[in-house]
C-alpha positions in Angstrom: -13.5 52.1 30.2 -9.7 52.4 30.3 -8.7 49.0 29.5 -9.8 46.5 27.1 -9.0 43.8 25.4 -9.0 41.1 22.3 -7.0 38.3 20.9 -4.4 37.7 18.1 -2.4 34.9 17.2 1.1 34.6 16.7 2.7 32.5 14.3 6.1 29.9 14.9 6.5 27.9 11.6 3.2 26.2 11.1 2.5 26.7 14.8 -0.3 29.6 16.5 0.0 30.7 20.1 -3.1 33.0 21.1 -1.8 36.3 22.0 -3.7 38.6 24.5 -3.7 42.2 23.1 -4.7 44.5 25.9 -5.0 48.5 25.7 -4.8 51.0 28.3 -4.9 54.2 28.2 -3.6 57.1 31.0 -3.5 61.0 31.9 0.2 60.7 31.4 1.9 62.5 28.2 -0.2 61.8 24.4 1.7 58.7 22.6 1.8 54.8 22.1 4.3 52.4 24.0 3.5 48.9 22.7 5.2 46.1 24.7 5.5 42.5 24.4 8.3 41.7 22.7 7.5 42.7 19.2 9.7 42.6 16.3 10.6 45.7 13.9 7.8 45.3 11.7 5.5 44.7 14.4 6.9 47.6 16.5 6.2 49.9 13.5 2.1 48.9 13.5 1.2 52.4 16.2 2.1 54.5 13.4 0.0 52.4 11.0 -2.7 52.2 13.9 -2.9 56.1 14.5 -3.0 56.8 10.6 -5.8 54.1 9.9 -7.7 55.0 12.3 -7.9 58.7 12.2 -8.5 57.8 7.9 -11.4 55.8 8.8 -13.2 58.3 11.0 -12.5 57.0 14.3 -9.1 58.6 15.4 -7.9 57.2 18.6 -7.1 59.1 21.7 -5.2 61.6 22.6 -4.1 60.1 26.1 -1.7 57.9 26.6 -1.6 54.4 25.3 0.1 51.1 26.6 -0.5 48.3 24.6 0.6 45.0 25.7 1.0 41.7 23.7 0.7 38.7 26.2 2.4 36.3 26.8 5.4 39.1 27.1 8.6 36.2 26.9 6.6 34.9 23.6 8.8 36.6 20.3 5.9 38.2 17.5 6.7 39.2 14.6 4.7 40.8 10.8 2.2 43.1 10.5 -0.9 40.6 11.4 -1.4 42.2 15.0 -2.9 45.8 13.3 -6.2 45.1 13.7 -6.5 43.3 17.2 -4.3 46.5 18.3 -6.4 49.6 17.0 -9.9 47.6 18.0 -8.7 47.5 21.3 -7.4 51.0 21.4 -11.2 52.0 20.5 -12.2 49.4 22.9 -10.7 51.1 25.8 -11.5 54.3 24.5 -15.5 53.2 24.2 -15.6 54.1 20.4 -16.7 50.5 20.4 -18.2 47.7 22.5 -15.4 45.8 24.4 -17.1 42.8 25.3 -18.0 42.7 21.5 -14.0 43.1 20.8 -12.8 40.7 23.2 -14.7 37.6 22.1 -13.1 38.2 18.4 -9.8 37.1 17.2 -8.7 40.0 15.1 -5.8 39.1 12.7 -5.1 41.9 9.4 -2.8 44.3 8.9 -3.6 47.8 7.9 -3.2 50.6 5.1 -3.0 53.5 6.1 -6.2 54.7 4.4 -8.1 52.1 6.9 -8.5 49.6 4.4 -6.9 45.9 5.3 -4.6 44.3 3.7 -4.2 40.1 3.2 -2.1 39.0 5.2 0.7 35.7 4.3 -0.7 32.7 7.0 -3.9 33.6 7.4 -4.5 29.7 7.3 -2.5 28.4 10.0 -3.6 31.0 12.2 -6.9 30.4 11.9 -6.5 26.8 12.4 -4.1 28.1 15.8 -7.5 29.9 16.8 -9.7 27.2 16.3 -7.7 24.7 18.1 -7.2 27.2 21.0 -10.9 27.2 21.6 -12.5 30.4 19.6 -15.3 30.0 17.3 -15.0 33.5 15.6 -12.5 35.1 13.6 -12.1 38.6 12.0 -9.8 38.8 9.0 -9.3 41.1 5.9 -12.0 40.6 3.0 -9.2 39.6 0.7 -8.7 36.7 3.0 -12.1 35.8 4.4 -12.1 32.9 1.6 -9.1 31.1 2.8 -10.2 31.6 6.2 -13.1 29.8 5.7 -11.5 26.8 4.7 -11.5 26.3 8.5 -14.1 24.3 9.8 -16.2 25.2 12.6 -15.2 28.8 12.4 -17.6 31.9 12.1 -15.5 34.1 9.7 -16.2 37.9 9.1 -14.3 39.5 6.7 -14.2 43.3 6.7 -12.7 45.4 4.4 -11.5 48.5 6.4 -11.1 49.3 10.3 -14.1 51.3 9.8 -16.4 48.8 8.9 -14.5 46.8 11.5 -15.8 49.4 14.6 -19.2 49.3 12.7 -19.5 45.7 13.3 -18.3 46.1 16.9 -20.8 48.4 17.9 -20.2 51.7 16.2 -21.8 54.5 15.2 -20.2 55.3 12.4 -22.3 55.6 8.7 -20.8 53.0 6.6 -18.4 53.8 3.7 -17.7 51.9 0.4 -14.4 51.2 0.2 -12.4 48.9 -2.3 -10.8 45.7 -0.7 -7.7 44.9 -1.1 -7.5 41.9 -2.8 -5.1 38.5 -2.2 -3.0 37.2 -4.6 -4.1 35.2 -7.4 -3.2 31.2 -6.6 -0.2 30.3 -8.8 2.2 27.8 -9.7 0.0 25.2 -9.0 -0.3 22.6 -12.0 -4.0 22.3 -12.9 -2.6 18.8 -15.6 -0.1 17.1 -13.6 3.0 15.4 -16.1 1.8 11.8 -16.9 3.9 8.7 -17.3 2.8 7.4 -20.1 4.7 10.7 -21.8 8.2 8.9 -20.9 8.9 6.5 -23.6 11.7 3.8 -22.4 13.3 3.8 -19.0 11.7 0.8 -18.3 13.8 -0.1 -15.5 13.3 3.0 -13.9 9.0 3.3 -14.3 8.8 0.2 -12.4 11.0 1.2 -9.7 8.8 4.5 -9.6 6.0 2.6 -9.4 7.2 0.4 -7.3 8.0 3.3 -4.7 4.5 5.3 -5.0 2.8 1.8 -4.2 4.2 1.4 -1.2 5.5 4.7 0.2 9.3 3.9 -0.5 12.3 6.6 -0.8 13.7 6.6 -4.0 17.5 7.8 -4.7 17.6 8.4 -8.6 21.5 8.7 -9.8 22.7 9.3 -13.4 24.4 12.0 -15.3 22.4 15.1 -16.6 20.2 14.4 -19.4 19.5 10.7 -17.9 15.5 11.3 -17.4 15.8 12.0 -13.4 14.2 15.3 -13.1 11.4 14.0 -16.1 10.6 10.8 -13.9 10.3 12.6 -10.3 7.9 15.5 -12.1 5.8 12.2 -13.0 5.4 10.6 -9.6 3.0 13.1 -7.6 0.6 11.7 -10.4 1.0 8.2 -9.3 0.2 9.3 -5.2 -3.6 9.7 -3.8 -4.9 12.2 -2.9 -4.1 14.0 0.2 -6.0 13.2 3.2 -7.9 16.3 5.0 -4.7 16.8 7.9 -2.3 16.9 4.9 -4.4 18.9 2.5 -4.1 21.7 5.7 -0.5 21.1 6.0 0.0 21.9 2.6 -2.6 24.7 2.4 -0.9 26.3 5.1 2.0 26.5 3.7 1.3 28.3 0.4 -0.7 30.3 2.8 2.7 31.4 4.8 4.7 31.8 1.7 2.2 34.8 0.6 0.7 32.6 -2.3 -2.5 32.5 -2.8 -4.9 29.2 -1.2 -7.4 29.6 -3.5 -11.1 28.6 -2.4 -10.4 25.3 -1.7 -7.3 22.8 -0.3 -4.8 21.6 -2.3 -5.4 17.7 -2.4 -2.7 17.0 -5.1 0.7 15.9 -3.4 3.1 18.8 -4.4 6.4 18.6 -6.3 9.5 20.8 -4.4 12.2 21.1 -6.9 15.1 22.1 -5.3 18.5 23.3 -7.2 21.0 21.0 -7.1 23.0 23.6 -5.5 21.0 23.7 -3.0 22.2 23.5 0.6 20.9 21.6 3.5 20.4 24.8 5.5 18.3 26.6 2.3 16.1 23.8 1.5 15.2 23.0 5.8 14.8 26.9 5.8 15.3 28.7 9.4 16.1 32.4 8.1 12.7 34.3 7.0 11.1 34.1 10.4 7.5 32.7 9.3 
């Protein structure tokens, strides 16, 4: 067939919109046009799609291809939409089965060898999916674990396109290949600070106390060296845990920040420690896009 098509989701802040990737492909002249108002990094994935999938053993056509990311007025942006784009290139081109490839969400970027890469908010996608009414989900191997975190998702983590179009229907002989793997988690604090540590500051344990028992604000003000920083490092250890909506929240955002989830959800309340310095604008955020 000459047109297929799967699904991807695009990312704004914590929130997924399900994106309709659909390929066509014409006796006009060879090349890729992708529409859909895709950003510079995005634009940049038909070069990445051609190379991967000629790497992995399934090259695409040699027609002309019009790829289109629906809604068009919606903004996308990263590299995430790799995969949903070069299965439904084969798709249309019958390398694989379409009706296998459009009841997938397909979220991963690609190497140029074929192999997928991790890819920063794999989390929050997959939440977007779910929410949005899909039950299965194919993401890189290096990020089939935070995936899974999801419930009620069926997760298939592949390590390459080729084992991808395998999965999908093709013929191809499968071929070892390493993974790519995701970041180690870090900066998390596996012993938070107790506050038993502070000796003194009476006055000021109670008041923290005081505020983790009931859910208060708390202004701390004193000169450097006064015990501020010490005493607010101390107070995640007085909260409960997170409940499950939280735990996601938090997840998620490690998760967009390109650090690793880990195989489970943070349940610990975190501590942001912002530079005094800091402005309004840095610490609300607004400039990276994600």
């Amino acid at each position: 067939m000459a047109l297929a098509r799967t699904h991807a989701v695009a990312l704004l802040g914590l929130t997924g919109a399900l994106v309709e990737v659909e390929a066509d492909i014409s006796g006009q002249l060879p090349g890729i046009v992708l529409i859909g108002l895709p950003d510079a990094a995005l634009s940049e994935a038909t070069e990445r799609v051609r190379a991967a999938a000629k790497n992995s053993g399934c090259p695409l056509t040699r027609n002309r291809l019009t790829i289109n990311l629906s809604p068009a007025a919606l903004p996308k942006h990263g590299s995430g939409f790799d995969l949903a784009i070069a299965l439904a290139c084969l798709a249309a081109d019958e390398a694989v089965s379409a009706e296998s490839v459009g009841s997938v969400v397909h979220l991963g970027e690609l190497a140029l060898d074929g192999r997928l890469r991790p890819t920063p908010g794999m989390l929050p996608a997959v939440i977007a999916a779910a929410r949005l009414g899909h039950s299965t989900v194919m993401v890189p191997a290096g990020n089939a674990a935070e995936a899974a975190l999801v419930p009620g998702v069926r997760v298939v983590g592949v390590a390459s396109l080729r084992d991808a179009a395998i999965w999908h229907g093709s013929r191809l002989a499968p071929m070892r290949v390493d993974p790519i793997a995701a970041p180690d988690e870090d900066g998390v604090d596996t012993v938070e600070p107790e506050l038993a540590d502070v000796i003194g500051n009476d006055d000021a344990i109670l008041a923290l106390q005081i505020a983790a028992a009931g859910g208060h604000h708390l202004l701390m003000v004193g000169p450097p060296g006064a015990g501020k920083t010490m005493l607010a490092a101390r107070l995640p250890g007085l909260l409960p845990d997170l409940d499950p909506e939280a735990s996601l929240e938090v997840s998620s955002m490690r998760s967009l920040s390109g650090r690793g989830v880990g195989r489970a959800l943070a349940t610990r309340p975190p501590l942001e420690a912002p530079h005094h310095t800091a402005t309004a604008a840095a610490m609300v955020g607004g400039g990276s896009g994600r």
